[in-house]
C-alpha positions in Angstrom: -11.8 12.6 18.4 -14.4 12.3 15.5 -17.2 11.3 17.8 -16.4 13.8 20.4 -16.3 16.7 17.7 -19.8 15.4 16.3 -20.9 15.5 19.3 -20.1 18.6 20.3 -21.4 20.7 16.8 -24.9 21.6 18.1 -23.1 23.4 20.7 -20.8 24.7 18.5 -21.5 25.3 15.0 -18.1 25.9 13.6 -17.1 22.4 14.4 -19.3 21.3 11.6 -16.7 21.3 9.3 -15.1 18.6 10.8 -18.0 16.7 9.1 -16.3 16.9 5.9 -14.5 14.1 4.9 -11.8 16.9 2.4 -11.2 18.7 5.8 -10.4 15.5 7.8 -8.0 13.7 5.4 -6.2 16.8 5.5 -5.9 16.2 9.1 -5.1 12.6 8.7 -2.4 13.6 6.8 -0.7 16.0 8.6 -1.5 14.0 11.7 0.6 10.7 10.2 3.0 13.0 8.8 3.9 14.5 12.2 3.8 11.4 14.1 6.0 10.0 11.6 8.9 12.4 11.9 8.5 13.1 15.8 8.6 8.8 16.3 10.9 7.8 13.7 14.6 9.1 15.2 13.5 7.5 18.4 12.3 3.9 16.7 15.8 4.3 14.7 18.0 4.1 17.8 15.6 1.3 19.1 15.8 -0.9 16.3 20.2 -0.2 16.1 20.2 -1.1 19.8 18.2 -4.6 19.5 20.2 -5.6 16.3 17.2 -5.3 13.7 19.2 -4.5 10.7 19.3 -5.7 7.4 20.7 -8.4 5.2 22.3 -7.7 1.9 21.8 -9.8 -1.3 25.6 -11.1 -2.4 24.4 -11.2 -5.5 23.4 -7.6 -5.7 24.7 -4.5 -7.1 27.8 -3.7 -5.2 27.2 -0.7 -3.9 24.7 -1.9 -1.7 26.9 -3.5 0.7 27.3 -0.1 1.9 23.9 -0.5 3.3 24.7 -3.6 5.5 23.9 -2.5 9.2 21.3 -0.1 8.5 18.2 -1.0 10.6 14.7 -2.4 9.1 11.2 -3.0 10.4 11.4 0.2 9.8 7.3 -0.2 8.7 6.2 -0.2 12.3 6.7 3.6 12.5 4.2 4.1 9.3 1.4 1.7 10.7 1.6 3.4 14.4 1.3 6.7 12.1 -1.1 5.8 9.9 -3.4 3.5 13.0 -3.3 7.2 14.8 -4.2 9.6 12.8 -7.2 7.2 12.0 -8.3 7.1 15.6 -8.4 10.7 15.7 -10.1 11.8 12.6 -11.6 8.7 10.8 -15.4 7.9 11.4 -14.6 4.3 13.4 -18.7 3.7 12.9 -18.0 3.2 9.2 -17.1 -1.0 8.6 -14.8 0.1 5.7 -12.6 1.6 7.7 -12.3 -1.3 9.6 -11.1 -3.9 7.0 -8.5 -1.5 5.2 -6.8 -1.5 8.9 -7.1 -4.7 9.4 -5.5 -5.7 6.1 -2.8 -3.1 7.2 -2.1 -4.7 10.6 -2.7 -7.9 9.8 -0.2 -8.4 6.2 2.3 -5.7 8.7 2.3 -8.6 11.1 2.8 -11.2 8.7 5.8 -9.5 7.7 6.8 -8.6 11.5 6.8 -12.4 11.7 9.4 -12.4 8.5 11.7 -9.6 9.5 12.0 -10.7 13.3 13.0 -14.8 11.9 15.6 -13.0 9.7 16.9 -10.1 12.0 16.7 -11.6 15.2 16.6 -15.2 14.8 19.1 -14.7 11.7 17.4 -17.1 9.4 18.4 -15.9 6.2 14.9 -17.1 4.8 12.7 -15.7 7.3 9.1 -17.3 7.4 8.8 -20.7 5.5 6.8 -19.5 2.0 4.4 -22.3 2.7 3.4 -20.3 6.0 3.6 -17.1 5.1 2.2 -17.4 1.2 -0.7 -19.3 3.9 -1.1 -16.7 6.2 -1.2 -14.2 3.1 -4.4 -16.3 1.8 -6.5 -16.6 5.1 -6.5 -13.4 5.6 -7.5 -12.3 2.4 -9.8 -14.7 2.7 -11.5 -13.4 5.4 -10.9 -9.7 4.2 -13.1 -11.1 1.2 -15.4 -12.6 3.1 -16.3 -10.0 5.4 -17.1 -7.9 2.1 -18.8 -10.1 0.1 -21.0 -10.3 2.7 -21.5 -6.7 3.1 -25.8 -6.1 3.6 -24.7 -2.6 2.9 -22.8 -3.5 -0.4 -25.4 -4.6 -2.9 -23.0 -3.8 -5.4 -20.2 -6.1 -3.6 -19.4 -9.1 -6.6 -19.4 -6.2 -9.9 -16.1 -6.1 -11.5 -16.0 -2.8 -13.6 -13.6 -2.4 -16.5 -11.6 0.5 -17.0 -12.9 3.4 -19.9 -16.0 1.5 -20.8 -18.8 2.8 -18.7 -21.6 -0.5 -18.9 -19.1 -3.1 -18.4 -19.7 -4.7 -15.5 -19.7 -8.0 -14.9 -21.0 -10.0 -11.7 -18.4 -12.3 -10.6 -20.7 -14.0 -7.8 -19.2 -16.5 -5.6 -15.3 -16.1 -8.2 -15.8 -12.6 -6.5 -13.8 -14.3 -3.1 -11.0 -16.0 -4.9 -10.6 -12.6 -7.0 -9.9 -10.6 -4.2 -8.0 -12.9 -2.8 -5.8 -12.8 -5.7 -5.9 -8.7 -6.7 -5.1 -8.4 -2.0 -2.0 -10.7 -1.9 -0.6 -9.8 -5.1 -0.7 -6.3 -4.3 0.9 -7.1 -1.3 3.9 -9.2 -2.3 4.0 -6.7 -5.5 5.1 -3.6 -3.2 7.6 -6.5 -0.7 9.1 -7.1 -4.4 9.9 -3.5 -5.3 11.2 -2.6 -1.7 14.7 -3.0 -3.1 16.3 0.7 -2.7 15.9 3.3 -0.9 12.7 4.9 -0.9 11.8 3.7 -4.1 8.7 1.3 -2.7 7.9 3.9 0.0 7.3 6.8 -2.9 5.3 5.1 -4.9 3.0 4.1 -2.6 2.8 7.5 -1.8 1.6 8.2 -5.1 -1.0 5.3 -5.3 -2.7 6.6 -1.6 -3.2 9.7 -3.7 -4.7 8.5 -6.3 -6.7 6.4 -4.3 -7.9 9.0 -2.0 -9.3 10.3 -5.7 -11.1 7.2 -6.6 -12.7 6.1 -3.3 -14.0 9.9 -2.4 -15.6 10.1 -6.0 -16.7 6.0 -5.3 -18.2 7.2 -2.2 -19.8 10.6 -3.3 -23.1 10.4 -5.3 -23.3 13.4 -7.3 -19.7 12.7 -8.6 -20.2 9.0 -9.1 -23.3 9.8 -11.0 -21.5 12.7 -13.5 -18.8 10.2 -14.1 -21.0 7.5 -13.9 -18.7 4.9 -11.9 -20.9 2.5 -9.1 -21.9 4.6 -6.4 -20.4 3.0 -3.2 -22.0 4.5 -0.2 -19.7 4.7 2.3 -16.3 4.2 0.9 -15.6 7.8 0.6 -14.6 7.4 4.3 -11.7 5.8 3.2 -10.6 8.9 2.1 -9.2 10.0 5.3 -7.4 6.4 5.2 -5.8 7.5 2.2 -5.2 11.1 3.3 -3.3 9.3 6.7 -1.3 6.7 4.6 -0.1 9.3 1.9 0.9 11.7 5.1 2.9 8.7 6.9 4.5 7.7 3.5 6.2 10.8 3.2 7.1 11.4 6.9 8.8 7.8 6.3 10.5 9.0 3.2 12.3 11.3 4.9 14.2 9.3 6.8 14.1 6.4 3.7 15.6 8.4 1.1 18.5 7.6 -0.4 21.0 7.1 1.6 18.1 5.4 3.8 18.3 5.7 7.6 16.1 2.6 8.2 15.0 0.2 6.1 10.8 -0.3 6.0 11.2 -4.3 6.1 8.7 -7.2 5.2 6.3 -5.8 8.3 5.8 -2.2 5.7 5.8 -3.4 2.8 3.5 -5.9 2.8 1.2 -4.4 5.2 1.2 -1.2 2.9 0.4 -3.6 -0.2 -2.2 -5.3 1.3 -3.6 -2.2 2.3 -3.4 -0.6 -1.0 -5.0 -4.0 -2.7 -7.8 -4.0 -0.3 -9.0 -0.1 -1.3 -8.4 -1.4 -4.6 -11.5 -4.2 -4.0 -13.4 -1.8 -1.8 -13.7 0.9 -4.5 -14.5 -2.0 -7.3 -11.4 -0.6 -9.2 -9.0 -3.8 -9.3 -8.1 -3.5 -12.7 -7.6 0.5 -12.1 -4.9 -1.0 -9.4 -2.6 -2.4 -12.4 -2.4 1.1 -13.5 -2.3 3.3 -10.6 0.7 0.7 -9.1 1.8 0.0 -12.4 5.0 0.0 -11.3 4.7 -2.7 -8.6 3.3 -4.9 -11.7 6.2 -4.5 -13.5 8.5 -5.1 -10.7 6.9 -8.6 -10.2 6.3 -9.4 -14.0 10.3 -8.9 -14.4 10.6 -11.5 -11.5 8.3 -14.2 -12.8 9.9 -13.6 -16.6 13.1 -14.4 -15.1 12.3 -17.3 -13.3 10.4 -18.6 -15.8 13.3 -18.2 -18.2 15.9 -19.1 -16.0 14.5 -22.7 -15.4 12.5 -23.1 -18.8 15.9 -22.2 -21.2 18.8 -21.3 -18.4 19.2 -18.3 -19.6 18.2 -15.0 -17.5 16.1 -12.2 -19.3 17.8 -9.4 -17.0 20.7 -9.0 -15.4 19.3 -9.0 -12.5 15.2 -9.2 -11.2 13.6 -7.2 -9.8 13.7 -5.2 -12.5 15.2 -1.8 -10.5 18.4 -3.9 -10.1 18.5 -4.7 -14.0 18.8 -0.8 -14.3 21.6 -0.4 -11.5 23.6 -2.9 -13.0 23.3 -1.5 -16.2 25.2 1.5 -14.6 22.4 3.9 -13.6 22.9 5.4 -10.4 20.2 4.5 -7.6 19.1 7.7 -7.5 18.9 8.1 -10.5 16.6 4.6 -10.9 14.3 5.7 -7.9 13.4 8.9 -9.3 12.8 8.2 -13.1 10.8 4.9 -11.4 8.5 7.7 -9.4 8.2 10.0 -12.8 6.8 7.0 -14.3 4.7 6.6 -11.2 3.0 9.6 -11.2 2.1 9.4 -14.9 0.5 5.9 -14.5 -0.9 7.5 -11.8 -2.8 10.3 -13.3 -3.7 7.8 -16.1 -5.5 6.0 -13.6 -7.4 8.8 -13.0 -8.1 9.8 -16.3 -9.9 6.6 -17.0 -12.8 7.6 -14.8 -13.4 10.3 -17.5 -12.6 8.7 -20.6 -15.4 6.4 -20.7 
């Protein structure tokens, strides 16, 4: 639709403002959004009538075995939103765009792979760790790679830190196993906090947001230059990515509020993190990513501290990890934990932004 709409402005002028990236992640967003909510009912009944629903943790609070029977995979809908509204208003020209889809279709199928071995196949573990930890890797790898590489991208090794405005450091070849690193942790950090209902699915509303912010300004030279961040020609396309993911997100949430209709499942979640870690490396703002998901670092701090803890001294930290459970055990009502966990969100999130200033 881009293309056809660029082609057609010298005949008609007034399509010209479909040149501007603002306008089209608008679009992008209302495009996911409506896909979303038009899809979803019918993906529902599809996923109830093959079986796909959910296993519940025994050990878990017990007012989740209420949930038992509700369907997942639920992810799919939000990648077919999200993979649409791209194809209609995203420049497909730009390489960008390109690897953040990727990195959402490809960790979405890693996690299709999980969810179908534990839904279907009722494997309780789902994909072996060694394979899917493995499958995580390559294709961060290659996500990596295919930047590092980047002719257009002479900027592609600089780490920047947060609020000082000269540190950057070139991590040269340690720039692959970085991203590596900052891509599947993001990803398994969101799989981690997908543990009630539309907590995960929230929050990485908030983070597209923010990250809309932080690639268009990456991406536009007069604001890069007043704010004096790297100039990333190019990226500000992944604005409309951004704009499509924050749209699908809340069309999901919707029908993933508590109590949740459908479950997102491995296939969402870890497609969404990966997605979200990969704008992350695109934009050079990696360590930006531990504030603006600060909550998905949290989650997956509480679960190494009580592992850690549990086999160094036998003795648990919280009474349950991840940490959202600790809360609900505690006595809070979900609810209750989702929304204060969102609060929190949004602050960390316009932290994140602030740090672009404060410099």
């Amino acid at each position: 639709m881009y293309e056809l709409l660029n082609y057609l402005v010298p005949y008609f002028s007034v399509l010209n403002v479909f040149k501007y990236i603002t306008f089209r992640t608008a679009l992008a967003a209302f495009t996911a959004l409506t896909v979303t909510v038009v899809i979803a009912p019918r993906i529902i009944e599809m996923l109830k009538k093959i079986s796909m629903t959910q296993q519940i943790r025994d050990d878990g609070p017990k007012t989740h075995f209420s949930k038992a029977g509700t369907p997942t995979m639920g992810g799919v809908i939000i990648i077919i939103a999200v993979m649409f509204a791209m194809l209609l208003w995203g420049n497909l020209r730009n390489g960008y765009v390109w690897v953040v889809m990727m990195s959402l279709l490809g960790f979405g199928a890693i996690g299709f792979m999980d969810d179908y071995l534990k839904a279907v196949m009722k494997n309780p573990k789902g994909l072996r760790a060694l394979y899917k930890f493995g499958a995580q890797m390559l294709l961060a790898f290659v996500i990596s790679i295919s930047l590092y590489y980047n002719p257009n991208d002479p900027n592609t090794s600089i780490l920047s830190v947060p609020f000082f405005k000269k540190w950057l450091f070139d991590l040269g070849i340690f720039y692959i196993p970085f991203s590596i690193l900052v891509i599947v942790g993001s990803s398994n950090a969101v799989n981690l906090t997908d543990g009630i209902d539309g907590l995960a699915i929230g929050l990485v509303a908030i983070a597209a947001c923010a990250n809309a912010a932080l690639v268009y300004l990456a991406g536009h030279a007069v604001f890069a230059r007043y704010l004096q961040v790297l100039y990333l020609p190019g990226t500000g396309e992944l604005t409309v990515f951004c704009g499509a993911l924050a749209g699908a997100s809340l069309g999901f949430l919707w029908f993933n509020s508590y109590p949740a209709q459908v479950f997102m499942g491995d296939v969402g979640s870890l497609g969404l993190g990966g997605a979200l870690g990969t704008l992350a490396v695109v934009a050079k703002q990696e360590l930006v990513l531990t504030v603006v998901g600060g909550i998905f670092v949290i989650e997956t701090i509480s679960v190494v501290l009580q592992v850690a803890s549990f086999k160094l001294t036998g003795k648990r930290i919280f009474k349950m990890a991840p940490i959202h459970h600790h809360f609900e055990l505690k006595g809070w009502s979900e609810p209750k934990v989702i929304v204060r966990f969102w609060i929190a969100g949004i602050i960390l999130a316009f932290f994140s932004l602030a740090t672009l200033k404060l410099r």
